[in-house]
C-alpha positions in Angstrom: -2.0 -4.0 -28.0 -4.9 -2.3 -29.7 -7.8 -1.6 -27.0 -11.3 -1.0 -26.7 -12.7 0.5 -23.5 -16.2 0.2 -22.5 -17.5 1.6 -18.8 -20.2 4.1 -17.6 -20.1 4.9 -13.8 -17.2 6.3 -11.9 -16.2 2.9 -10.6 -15.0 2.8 -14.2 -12.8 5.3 -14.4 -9.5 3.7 -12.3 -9.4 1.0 -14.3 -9.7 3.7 -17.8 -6.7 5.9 -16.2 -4.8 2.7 -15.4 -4.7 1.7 -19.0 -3.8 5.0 -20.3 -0.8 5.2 -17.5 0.4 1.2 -18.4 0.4 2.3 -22.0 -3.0 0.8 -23.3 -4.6 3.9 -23.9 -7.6 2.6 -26.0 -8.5 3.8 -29.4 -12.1 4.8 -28.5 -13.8 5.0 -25.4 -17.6 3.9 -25.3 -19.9 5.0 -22.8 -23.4 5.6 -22.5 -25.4 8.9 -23.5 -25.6 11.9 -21.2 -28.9 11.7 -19.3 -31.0 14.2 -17.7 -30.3 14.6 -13.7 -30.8 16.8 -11.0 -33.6 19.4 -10.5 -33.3 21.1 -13.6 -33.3 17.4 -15.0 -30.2 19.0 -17.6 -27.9 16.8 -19.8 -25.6 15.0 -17.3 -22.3 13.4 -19.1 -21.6 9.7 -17.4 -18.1 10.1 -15.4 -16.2 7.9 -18.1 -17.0 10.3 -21.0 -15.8 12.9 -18.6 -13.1 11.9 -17.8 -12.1 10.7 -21.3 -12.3 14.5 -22.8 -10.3 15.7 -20.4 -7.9 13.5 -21.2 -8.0 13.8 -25.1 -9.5 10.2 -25.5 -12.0 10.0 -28.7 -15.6 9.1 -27.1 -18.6 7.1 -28.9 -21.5 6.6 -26.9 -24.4 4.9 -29.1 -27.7 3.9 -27.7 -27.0 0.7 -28.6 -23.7 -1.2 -28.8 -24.9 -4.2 -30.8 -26.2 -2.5 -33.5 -24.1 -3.4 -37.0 -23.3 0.2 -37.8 -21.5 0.4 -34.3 -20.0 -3.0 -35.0 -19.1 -1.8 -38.4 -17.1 1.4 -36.5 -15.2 -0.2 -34.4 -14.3 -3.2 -36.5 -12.1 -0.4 -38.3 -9.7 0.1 -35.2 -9.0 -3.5 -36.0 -8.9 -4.1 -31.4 -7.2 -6.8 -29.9 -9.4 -6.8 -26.7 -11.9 -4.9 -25.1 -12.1 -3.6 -21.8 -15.8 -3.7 -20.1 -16.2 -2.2 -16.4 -19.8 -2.1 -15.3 -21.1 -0.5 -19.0 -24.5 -1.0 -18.3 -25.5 -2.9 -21.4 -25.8 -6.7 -22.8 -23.2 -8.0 -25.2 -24.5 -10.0 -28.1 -22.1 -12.5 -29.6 -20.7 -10.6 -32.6 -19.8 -8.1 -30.6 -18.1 -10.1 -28.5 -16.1 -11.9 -31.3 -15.3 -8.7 -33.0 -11.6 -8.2 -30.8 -9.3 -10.7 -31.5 -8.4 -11.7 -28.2 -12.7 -10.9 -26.7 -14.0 -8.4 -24.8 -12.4 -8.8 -20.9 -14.5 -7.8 -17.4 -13.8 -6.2 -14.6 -15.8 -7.6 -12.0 -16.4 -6.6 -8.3 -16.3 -10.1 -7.0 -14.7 -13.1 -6.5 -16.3 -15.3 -9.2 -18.2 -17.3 -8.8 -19.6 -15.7 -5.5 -22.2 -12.7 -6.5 -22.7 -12.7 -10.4 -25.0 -10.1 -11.5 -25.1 -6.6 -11.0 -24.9 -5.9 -7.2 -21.8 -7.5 -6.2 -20.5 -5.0 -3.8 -23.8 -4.5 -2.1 -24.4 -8.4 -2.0 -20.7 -8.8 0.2 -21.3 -6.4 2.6 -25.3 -7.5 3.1 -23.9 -10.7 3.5 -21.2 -9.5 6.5 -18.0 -10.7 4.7 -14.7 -10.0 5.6 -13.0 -11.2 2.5 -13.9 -9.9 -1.1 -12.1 -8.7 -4.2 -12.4 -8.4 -8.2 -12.3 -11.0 -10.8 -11.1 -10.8 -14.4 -12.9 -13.0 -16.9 -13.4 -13.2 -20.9 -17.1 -12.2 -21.4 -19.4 -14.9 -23.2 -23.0 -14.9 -23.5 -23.8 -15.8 -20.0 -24.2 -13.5 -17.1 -20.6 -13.1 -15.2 -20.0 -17.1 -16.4 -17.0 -16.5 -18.4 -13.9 -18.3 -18.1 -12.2 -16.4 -15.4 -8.3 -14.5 -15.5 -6.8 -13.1 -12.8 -8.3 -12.4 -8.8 -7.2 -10.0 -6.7 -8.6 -10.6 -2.9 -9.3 -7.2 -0.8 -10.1 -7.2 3.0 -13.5 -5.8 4.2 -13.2 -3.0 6.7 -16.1 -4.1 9.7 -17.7 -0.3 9.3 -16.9 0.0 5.7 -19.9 1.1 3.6 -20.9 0.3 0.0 -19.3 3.5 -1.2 -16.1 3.5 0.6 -15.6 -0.4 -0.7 -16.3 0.4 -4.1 -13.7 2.9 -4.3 -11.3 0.2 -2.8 -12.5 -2.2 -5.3 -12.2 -0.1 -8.4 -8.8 0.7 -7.8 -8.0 -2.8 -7.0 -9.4 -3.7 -10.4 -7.8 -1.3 -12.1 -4.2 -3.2 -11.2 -5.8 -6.2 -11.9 -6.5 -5.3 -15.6 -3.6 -3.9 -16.6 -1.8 -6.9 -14.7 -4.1 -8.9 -17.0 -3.5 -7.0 -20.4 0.5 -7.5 -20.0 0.0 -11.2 -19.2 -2.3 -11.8 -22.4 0.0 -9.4 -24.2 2.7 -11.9 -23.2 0.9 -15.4 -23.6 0.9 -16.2 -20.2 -2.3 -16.4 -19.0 -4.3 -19.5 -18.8 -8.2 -19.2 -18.8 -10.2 -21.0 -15.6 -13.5 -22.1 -16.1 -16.1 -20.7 -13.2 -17.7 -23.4 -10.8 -21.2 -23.0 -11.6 -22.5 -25.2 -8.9 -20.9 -22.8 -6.6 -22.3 -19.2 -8.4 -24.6 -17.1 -6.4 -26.4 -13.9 -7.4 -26.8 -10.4 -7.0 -29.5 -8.8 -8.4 -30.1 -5.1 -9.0 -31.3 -3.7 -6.1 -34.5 -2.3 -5.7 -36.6 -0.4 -3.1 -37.8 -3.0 -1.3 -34.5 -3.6 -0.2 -34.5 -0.8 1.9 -37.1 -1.6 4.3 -35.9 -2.8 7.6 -37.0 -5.9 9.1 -36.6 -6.4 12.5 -37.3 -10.2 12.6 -33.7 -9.9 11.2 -30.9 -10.1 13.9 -29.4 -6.6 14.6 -26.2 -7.9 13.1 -28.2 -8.5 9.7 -29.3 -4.9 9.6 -26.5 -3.4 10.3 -24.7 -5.0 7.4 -27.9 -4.7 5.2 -27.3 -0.6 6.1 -23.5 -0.4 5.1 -24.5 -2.1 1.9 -27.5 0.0 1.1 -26.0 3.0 1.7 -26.3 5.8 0.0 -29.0 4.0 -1.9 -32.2 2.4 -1.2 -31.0 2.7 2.5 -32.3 1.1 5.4 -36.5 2.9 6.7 -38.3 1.7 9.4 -42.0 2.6 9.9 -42.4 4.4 13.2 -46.1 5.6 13.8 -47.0 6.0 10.8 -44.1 8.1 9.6 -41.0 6.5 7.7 -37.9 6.7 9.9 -34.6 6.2 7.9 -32.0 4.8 9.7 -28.8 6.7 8.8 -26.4 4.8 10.9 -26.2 1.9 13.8 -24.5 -0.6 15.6 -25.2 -3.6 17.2 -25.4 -4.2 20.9 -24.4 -7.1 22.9 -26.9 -7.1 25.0 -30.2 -9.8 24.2 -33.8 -9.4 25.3 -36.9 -11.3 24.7 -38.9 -8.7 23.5 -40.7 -8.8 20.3 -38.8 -7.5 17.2 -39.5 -3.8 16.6 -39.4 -3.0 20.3 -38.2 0.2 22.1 -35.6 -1.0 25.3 -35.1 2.9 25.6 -31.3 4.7 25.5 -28.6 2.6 25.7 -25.0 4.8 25.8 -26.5 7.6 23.5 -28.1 5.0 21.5 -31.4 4.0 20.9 -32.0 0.6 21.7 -34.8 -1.8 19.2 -35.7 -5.8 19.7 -34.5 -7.5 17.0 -34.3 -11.3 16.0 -32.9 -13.9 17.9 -33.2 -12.0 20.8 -30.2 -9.7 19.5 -30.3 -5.7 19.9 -29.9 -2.5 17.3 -28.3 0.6 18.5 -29.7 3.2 16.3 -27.1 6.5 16.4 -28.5 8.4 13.7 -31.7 8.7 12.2 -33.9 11.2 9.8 -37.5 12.0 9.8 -39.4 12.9 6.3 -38.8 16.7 6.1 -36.4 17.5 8.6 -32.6 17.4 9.0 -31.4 14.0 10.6 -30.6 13.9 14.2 -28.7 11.9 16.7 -30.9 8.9 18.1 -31.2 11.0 21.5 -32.8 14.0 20.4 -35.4 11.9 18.1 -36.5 10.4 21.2 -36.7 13.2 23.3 -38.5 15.3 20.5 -40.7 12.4 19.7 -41.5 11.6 23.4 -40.2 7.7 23.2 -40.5 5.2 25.9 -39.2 1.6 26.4 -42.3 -0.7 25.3 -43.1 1.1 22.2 -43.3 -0.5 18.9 -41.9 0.2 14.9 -44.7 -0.7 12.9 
């Protein structure tokens, strides 16, 4: 089977060694351009590309795939499918005719739950315990594609988005090769996606990172392992913007009014949150200064019970 791969981030990169292990090595590799990061804002290659040249694997990585010069290039390796893992760019029609069996996703989601590009984030924010990946035939629509194979993966109770990811790529990584040798075979049949029951999950953004405490302390919590390493979860505190590094909720309830202080609870420090439920907060970080255990923030800071987040 002749194979196109297309990915970007390092979620990618299982499901690229997979193929290359199972014997689909793919006759290019398409990723997107290097891009300035860091300090010194220098030339950073996207983990796919990277791991492609070490491995010998010929790389293309055009601005844009659609473009009938790019078409044209890989029309001449004559593919029977592509491979697409979170590439990071919208697939027009001819490009998704051009393999002879389409371009197949690997997505981080049991479809149709959480289409869109924040699947991951979306499961844990939403405090489920069951999740997995989903292989699909791409069409025009977003994630709506006639769906392959699912794989279903349990969802650790203090497992962040990081930690799940990594679970999940290597998960879709069986899946697709699984998926390959079944289409290689004729044995797959294609299953058209519910669409009444599709949800979405949009990029996130900053705003997603500001806590809420009208929220029940169960809500943030899961709204932190999702966010984490990025936007986070930061709470105004006097004026200055706390970030909440990790937490836990409490079983014990108080009517206080969300945003309140109930002082040190067990090492942690104790906030009102909605529907009378109560945030542990364990570790925390101050603009400018090196996080901290929830204690000594409140002993440097002077807290008492009674005090309110902004």
């Amino acid at each position: 089977m002749r194979t196109l791969f297309f990915g970007t981030p390092d979620f990618a990169v299982p499901t690229l060694a997979a193929m290359v292990e199972a014997g689909y090595a793919p006759q290019w590799v398409v990723t997107r351009p290097a891009r300035p990061a860091g300090r010194g804002h220098g030339l950073q290659q996207p983990p796919v590309a990277v791991w492609a040249e070490a491995h010998g694997l010929p790389v293309l990585q055009p601005e844009n795939v659609n473009r009938k010069a790019f078409r044209a290039q890989l029309r001449e390796a004559t593919p029977d499918v592509a491979v697409v893992v979170a590439f990071g760019q919208i697939f027009k029609r001819r490009l998704l005719e051009l393999p002879r069996l389409g371009c197949v996703n690997v997505h981080a989601s049991l479809l149709p739950k959480y289409r869109g590009a924040a699947p991951i984030q979306a499961a844990l924010a939403a405090g489920d315990s069951i999740t997995g990946v989903t292989t699909m035939r791409m069409t025009q629509g977003l994630d709506s594609g006639p769906m392959l194979l699912q794989e279903e993966l349990s969802v650790g109770p203090t497992e962040t988005a990081p930690e799940l990811s990594q679970r999940l790529a290597e998960c879709g990584a069986q899946a697709l090769t699984a998926t390959l040798k079944a289409l290689a075979a004729g044995e797959l049949t294609d299953r058209q996606q519910a669409d009444d029951l599709a949800s979405y999950a949009p990029q996130l953004t900053k705003a997603d990172g500001l806590v809420d405490w009208r929220r029940t302390a169960t809500e943030t919590y899961n709204r932190l392992r999702a966010f984490t390493p990025w936007p986070g979860q930061t709470a105004e505190f006097q004026g200055k913007r706390l970030k909440v590094l990790w937490c836990r909720p409490l079983t014990e309830t108080t009517d206080l009014e969300p945003g309140s202080l109930l002082g040190m609870r067990e090492g942690l420090l104790a906030v009102a949150c909605g529907e009378h439920t109560v945030l542990g907060l364990e570790r925390v970080q101050l603009p400018g200064k090196k996080p901290v255990t929830a204690a000594d923030f409140a002993n440097g800071e002077r807290l008492q019970a009674g005090m309110q987040f902004d």
